[in-house]
C-alpha positions in Angstrom: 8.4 -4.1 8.7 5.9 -1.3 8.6 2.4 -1.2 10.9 0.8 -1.8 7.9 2.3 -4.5 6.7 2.2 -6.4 10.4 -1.8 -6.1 9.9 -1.0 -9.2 8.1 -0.5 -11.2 11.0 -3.4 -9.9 13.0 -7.3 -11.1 12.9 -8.9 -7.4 14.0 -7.8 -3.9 13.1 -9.0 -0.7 14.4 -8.6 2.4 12.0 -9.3 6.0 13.3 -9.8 8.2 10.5 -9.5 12.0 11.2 -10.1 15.0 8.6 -6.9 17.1 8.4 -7.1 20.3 7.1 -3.1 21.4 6.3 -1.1 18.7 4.6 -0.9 15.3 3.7 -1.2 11.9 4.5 0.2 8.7 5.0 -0.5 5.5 2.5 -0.8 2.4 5.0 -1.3 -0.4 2.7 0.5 0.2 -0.2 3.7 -1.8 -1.6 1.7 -5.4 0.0 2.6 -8.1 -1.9 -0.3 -11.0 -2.6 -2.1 -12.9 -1.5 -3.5 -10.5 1.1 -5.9 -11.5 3.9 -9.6 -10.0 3.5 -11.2 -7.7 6.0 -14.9 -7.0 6.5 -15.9 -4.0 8.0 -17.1 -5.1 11.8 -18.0 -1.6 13.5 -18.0 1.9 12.3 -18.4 4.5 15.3 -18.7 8.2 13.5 -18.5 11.3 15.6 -17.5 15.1 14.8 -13.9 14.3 15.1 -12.8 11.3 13.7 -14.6 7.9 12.1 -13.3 4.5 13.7 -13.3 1.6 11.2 -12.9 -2.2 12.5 -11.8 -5.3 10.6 -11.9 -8.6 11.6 -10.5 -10.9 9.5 -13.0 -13.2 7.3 -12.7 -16.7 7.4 -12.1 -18.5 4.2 
């Protein structure tokens, strides 16, 4: 099982994005098979090197 895929299983997720300038990246949540939970967007911190994203998970 990858770390994206055991997001599933967890109510909160913390995502620090950070601007590469040489090569690529790495899909995280791709090849997740339905129904997936839903996320809102909790906190957003920016600074000059990186943007941190939190999720909680939304009650249904």
């Amino acid at each position: 099982m990858s770390g994206a895929q055991l997001y599933l299983l967890n109510d909160e997720l913390e995502i620090a994005f950070v601007p590469v300038l040489f090569g690529g990246g790495r899909r995280l949540f791709e090849n997740l098979r339905e129904p997936l939970p839903q996320f809102r967007i909790d906190r957003v911190l920016h600074s000059p090197d990186a943007t941190h994203l939190r999720y909680v998970r939304q009650q249904v």
